[in-house]
N, C-alpha and C positions, 0 to 999 in steps of 0.2 A: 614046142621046143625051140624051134626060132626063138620066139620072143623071149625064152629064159637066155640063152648062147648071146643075144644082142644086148641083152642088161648085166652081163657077167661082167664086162672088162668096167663096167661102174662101179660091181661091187666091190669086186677087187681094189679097186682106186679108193675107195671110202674105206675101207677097212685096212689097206697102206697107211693112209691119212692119221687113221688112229692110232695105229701103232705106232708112227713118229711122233705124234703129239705126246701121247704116254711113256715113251721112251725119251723125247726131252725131259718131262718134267722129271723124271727120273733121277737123270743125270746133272739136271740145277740142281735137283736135292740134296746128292750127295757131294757134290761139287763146292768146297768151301769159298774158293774164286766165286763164282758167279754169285754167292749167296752176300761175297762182302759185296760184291759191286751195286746188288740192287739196295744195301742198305747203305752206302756211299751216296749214289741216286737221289733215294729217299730225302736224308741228309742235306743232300745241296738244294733239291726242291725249295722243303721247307725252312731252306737259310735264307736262301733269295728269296723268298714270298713273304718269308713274314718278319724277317729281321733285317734284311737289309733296307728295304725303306727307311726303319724308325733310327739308322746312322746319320741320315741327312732328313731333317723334319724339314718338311715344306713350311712356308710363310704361313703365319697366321691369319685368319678371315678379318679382311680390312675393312668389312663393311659387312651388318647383321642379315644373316639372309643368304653371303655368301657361299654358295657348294665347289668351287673353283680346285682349294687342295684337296677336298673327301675325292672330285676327278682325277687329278693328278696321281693319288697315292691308289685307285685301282686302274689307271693306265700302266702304274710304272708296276703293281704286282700281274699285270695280266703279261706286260713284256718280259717278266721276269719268268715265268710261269713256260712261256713260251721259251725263251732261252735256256733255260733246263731242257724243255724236252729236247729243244735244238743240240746239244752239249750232248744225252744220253743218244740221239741217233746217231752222230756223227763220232760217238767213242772218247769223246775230248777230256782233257784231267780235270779231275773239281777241284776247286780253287786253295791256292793255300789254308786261307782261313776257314774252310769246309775240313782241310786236314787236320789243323789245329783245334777243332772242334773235337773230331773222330780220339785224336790224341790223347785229349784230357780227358774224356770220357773212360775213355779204355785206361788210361793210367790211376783216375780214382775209383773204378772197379778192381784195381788190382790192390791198391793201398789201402782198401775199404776191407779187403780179403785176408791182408796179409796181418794189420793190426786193427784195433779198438783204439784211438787215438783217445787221450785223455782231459778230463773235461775242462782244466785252467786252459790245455794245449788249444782245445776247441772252442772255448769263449775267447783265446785270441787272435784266433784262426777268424772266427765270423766278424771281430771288432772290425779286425784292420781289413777285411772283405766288407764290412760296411762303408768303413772311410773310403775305400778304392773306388768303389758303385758311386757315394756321393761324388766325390771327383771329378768321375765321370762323365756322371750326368750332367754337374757345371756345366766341363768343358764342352760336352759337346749337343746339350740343347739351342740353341740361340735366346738369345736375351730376351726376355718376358716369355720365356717357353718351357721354365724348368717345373715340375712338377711338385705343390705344396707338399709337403711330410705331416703328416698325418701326426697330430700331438696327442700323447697320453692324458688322461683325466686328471688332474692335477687338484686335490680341494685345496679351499682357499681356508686357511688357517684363521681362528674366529679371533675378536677383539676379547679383551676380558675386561667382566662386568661384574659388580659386587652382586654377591647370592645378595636377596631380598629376604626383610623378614615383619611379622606379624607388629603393627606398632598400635593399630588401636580399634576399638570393637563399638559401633555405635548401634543402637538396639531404641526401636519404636514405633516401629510398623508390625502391624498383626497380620501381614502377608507376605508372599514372595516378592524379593527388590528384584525387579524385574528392566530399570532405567535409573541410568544415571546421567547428570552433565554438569559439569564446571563453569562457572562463571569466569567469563573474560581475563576477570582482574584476579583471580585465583583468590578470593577473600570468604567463599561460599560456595555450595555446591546442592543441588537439587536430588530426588529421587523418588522415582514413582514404582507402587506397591498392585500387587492384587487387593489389596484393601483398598483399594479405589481412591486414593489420597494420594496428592505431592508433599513432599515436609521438605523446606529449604533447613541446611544447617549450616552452622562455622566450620569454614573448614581448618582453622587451626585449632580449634578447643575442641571441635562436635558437638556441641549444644544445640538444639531445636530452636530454630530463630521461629519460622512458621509455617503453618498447615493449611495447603489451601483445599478445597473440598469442590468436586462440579460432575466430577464424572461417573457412573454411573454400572461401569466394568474396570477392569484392571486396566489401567494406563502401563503401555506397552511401549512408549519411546520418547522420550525430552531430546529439548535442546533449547541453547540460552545463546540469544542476539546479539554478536558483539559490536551493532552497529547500533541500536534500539534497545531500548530498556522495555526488551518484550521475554517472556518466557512460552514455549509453541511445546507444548502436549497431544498425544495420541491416546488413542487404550481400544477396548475390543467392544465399546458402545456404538462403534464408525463416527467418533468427533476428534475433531481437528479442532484445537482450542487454542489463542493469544491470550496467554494474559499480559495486562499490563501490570509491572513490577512497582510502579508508582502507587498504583494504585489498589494494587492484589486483587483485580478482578477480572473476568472473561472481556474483554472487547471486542474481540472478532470469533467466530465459528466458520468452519470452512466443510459443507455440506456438500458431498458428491459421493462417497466411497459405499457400496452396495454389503459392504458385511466391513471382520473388524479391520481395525489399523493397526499396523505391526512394529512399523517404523519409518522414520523421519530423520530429515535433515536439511541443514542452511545452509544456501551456495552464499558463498565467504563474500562476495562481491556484491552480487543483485539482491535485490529486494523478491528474492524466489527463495520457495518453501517447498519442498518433494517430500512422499507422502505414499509408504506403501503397502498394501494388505492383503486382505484373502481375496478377494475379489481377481486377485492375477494382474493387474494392472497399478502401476507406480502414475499417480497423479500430479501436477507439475501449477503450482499455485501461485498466482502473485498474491505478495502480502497483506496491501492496502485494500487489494479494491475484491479482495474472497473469490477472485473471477478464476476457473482453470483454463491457462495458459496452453496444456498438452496432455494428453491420457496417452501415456505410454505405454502400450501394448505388444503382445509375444510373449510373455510367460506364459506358461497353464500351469502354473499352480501358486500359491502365498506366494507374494515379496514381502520376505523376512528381513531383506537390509538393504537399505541405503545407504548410500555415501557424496558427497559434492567438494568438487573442486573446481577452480578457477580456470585451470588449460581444460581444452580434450581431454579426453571424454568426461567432459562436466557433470554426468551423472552416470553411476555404477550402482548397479542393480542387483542383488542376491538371489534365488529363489527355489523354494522346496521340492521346483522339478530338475535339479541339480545342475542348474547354469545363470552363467554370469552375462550379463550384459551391458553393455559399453553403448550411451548414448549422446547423443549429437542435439545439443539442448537448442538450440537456433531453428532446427529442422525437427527436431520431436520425433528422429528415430534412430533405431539402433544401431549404430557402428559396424560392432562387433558380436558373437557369442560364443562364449567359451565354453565348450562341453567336460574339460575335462574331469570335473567332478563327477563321482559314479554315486553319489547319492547326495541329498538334501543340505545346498549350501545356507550357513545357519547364520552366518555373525562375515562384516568385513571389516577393515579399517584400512588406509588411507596413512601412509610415508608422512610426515609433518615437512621432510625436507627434501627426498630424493619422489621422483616422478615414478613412483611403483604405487602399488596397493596389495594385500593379501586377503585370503578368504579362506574360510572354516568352516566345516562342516562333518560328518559321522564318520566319514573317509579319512582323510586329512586336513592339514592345513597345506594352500598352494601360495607362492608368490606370482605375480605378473607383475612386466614394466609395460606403462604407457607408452604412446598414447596407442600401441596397436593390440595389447593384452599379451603381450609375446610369457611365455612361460619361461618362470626362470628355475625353482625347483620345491620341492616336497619338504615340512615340516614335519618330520614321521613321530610318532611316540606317544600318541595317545588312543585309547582304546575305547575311548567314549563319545557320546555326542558332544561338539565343542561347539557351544553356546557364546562364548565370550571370546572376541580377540582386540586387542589393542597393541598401539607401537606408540614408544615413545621417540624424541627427537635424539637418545643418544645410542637408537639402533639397539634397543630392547623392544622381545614381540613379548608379550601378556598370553597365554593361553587361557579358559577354564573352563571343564566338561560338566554333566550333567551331573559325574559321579563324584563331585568331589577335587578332582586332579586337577593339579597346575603346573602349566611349563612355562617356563621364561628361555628364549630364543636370542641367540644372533643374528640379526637383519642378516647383513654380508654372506656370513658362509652359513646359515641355516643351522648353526651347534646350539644342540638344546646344554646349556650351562648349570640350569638348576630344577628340579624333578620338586614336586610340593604335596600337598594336599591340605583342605581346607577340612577343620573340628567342628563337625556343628555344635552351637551353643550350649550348657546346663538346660533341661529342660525341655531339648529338642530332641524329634530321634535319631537314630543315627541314618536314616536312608533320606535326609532333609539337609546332606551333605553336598549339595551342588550351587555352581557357581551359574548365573542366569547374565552377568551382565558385569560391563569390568570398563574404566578408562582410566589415564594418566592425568594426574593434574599438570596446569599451567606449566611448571617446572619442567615437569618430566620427572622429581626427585620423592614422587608420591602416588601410589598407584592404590583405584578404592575400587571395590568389588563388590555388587549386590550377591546375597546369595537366599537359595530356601530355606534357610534358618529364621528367618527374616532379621539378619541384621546387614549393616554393611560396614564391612573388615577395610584397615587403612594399611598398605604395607608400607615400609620404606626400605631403602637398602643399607646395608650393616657397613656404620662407618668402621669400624678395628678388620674388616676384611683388608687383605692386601692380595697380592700374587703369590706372596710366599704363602700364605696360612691355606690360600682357596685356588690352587692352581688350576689350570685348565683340563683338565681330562680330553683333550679331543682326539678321538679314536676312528679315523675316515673311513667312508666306507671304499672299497675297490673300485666300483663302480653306482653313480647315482640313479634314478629314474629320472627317463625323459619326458616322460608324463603325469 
C-alpha cells in the first residue's frame, strides 16, 4: 500500500497532463483565431523558403564545376526557415506580402463562388496574365538568366512539285530489273536483271544499244565511273566485276566476299569501290590494284545498301538487322549506329546537295543529317516493303514498295505530294506489280524505275501542272514522331 500512495500523486500528474493536452486541442479546433494563425504560419513558411529566394536569383556559375550559388540559395532557405520559426515564437506579423498572398487567394475563392466568369472574359483574363508573367520575369531575372519559352511544333509548309507521270515503258529483260545507273553525261543508262544480263540503253529513245553477258546469278547492283570509262557490277554469284566500256569486257574481278553481293558504290573522289552483302560485312576495294583496303564489320546480318560520299561519313551502310551505319573510311570503323529502324533497312540514298541522307525500309522511310546521323523526321505512308528510294537535286524523295505503291516526297517538310502505283505490263500478273529499284537521271527531270514486270518505266513530271490545277493539300499533323 505504501508503494501504490508513493505512485499516486504521478499518476495524477500524468493524467492532469492529458486532460490539458486534450482540452487544448480542443479548443484550437474550435477556435477560428488559432486555426487562421497556424495557416498564416504555414503561409509565410513556405513564402520565404521557396519563393523568396527566386526574387533575387544569385549569379550564374562562372566557371563549370561551380556549386558556389546551389550553397548560397540553401544557406539563404535554411536562414529563412529559421526566421519563420523565430517570427511564429516571438508572435510577430507576417509580412505584408504573406497578407497580400492570403488576400488574393480568399478574394478568388469568393469570386470563383460567386460567378462562372465567361470564356472571351477568361481568354483575356489569362492573355494579359500572360503578358504581365513575361514582364516580369524580364524585369526581374538578370541578363542571361531569363528562362527560354518553350516553342510550339510548328510544320514547315512544303515546296510545290509537279505530280509525275508515266512517259515511257522499256521492255527486254526476261527477269526482275533489280539495278539501275546513269551515265555521267546522261546520254545512257544501264540495268541489271535476274536474267543474269546488263543491257546498256539510250536514254532519250530507249533503244538497246548492248548486252553484256559474264554473270552467272542475278546481278544485284551497278554503277558507272565518272572518273573512268569503267562500268563495276555485283549480283548473288559473290563477283565484283570492271568492265571496261571501251572495250565491253571484264578487266578486273574483285574476289573476297563469302556469299552474294547485294550492293555497291563509287566514292566520288578516290579510286575506292565499297561492296556489300550477305556475308554482314561491307568490303572497302581499291580499284586498280583488286587489293581490300578495309572489311567493314558489325552488322549481323545482309548489307543491302550502300552509299559514298566525299565529307564524313564517307561510307553509309544499310542492313537487314535494322541499322545504319556511319563509317570513318581513313580508320575502317564505325562512326556511328543508328537503331532507330524497327525492322530491315532496305534501300538508302544520299541529298545531291544538302549534307543529309534517308533510308527505307518495312517500317518507314527516316531522314538523318550529317555528319553525326542526327534524326530529322519520319516519311509515313506506306504499308509495304520499300525497296526503292531516290532524291533528286530539286528536293523530290522517289519512294517504291514491293507491292506496287509509289510516293513522291518533300525533302524539307516531309509532305508526301503525290500517292501512285505502278500497272504491271500486258502479259504479266498482277502480284509482279512491285518496284525493286528506282534512280533520277542526270537532270533530275527523269526518274527510271526497275520493276518485277520485268520492264523499266520512265517517269517525267507533267509540264500543263501549275499550282492552280495541282494545289498543295498539306494537312500537318499536331504533333510529329521523334523517332
Amino acid at each position: 500500500m505504501d508503494g501504490v500512495e508513493q505512485l499516486r500523486p504521478a499518476v495524477d500528474a500524468t493524467a492532469e497532463a492529458r486532460r490539458r493536452l486534450f482540452r487544448g486541442a480542443a479548443v484550437a479546433a474550435s477556435d477560428p483565431a488559432a486555426a487562421d494563425a497556424g495557416r498564416r504560419l504555414r503561409v509565410a513558411a513556405k513564402y520565404r523558403a521557396e519563393y523568396l529566394a527566386s526574387r533575387e536569383l544569385p549569379r550564374g556559375v562562372e566557371r563549370p564545376g561551380s556549386d558556389a550559388p546551389t550553397v548560397a540559395i540553401q544557406e539563404q532557405r535554411r536562414l529563412t526557415w529559421a526566421g519563420a520559426a523565430a517570427a511564429a515564437a516571438s508572435g510577430a506579423r507576417v509580412d505584408d506580402e504573406v497578407q497580400a498572398v492570403l488576400d488574393g487567394l480568399a478574394g478568388r475563392q469568393q469570386r470563383a463562388r460567386a460567378r462562372k466568369p465567361r470564356a472571351a472574359t477568361r481568354d483575356v483574363v489569362l492573355a494579359a496574365a500572360a503578358k504581365a508573367g513575361e514582364a516580369a520575369a524580364g524585369l526581374a531575372a538578370p541578363a542571361g538568366q531569363q528562362v527560354a519559352r518553350r516553342r510550339n511544333y510548328e510544320p514547315e509548309r512544303p515546296a510545290w512539285h509537279a505530280p509525275w507521270k508515266l512517259m515511257r515503258v522499256i521492255s527486254g529483260h526476261i527477269g526482275w530489273v533489280r539495278a539501275l545507273a546513269v551515265e555521267p553525261g546522261n546520254r545512257w543508262f544501264a540495268s541489271g536483271s535476274v536474267d543474269r544480263t546488263i543491257k546498256i540503253w539510250d536514254l532519250a529513245s530507249g533503244t538497246l544499244r548492248l548486252t553484256l553477258t559474264g554473270h552467272i546469278s542475278p546481278v544485284r547492283g551497278l554503277a558507272v565511273s565518272a572518273r573512268h570509262p569503267y562500268l563495276f557490277s555485283c549480283g548473288e554469284d559473290k563477283q565484283v566485276k570492271c568492265w571496261d566500256l571501251e572495250t565491253n569486257r571484264v578487266v578486273r574481278q574483285y574476289h573476297g566476299h563469302l556469299s552474294g553481293v547485294y550492293s555497291l558504290a563509287l566514292h566520288p573522289v578516290l579510286d575506292v569501290l565499297v561492296t556489300g552483302g550477305r556475308d554482314s560485312v561491307a568490303r572497302v576495294w581499291d580499284m586498280r590494284t583488286k587489293q581490300q583496303v578495309h572489311v567493314l564489320t558489325g552488322h549481323r546480318s545482309t548489307v543491302s545498301a550502300v552509299q559514298c560520299q566525299e565529307a564524313d561519313p564517307q561510307v553509309v551502310t544499310g542492313s537487314m538487322d535494322t541499322t545504319v551505319r556511319l563509317w570513318d573510311l581513313a580508320a575502317g570503323k564505325a562512326m556511328a549506329t543508328l537503331t532507330h529502324h524497327k525492322k530491315s533497312v532496305r534501300a538508302l540514298a544520299l541529298h545531291p546537295t544538302e549534307f543529309g541522307f534517308a533510308s527505307a525500309g518495312a517500317d518507314a522511310i527516316k531522314q538523318w543529317r550529317c555528319p553525326r546521323g542526327d534524326f530529322v523526321q519520319n516519311l509515313d505512308g506506306h504499308a509495304a516493303i520499300v525497296n526503292a528510294l531516290s532524291v533528286s537535286a530539286d528536293g523530290v524523295v522517289f519512294s517504291g514498295g514491293d507491292d506496287g505503291s509509289m510516293r513522291l516526297w518533300d525533302w524539307r517538310s516531309g509532305h508526301c505530294f503525290q500517292e501512285a502505283a505502278t500497272v504491271a505490263q500486258p502479259g504479266s500478273l498482277d502480284s509482279e506489280a512491285g518496284v525493286f529499284c528506282s534512280t533520277f537521271d542526270r537532270s533530275g527531270f527523269r526518274l527510271l524505275t526497275g520493276e518485277a514486270d520485268k520492264t523499266i518505266k520512265i517517269w517525267k513530271e507533267d509540264e500543263a501542272a501549275t499550282e492552280a490545277t495541282h494545289p498543295i493539300d498539306f494537312r500537318p499533323e499536331l504533333a510529329r514522331r521523334r523517332y
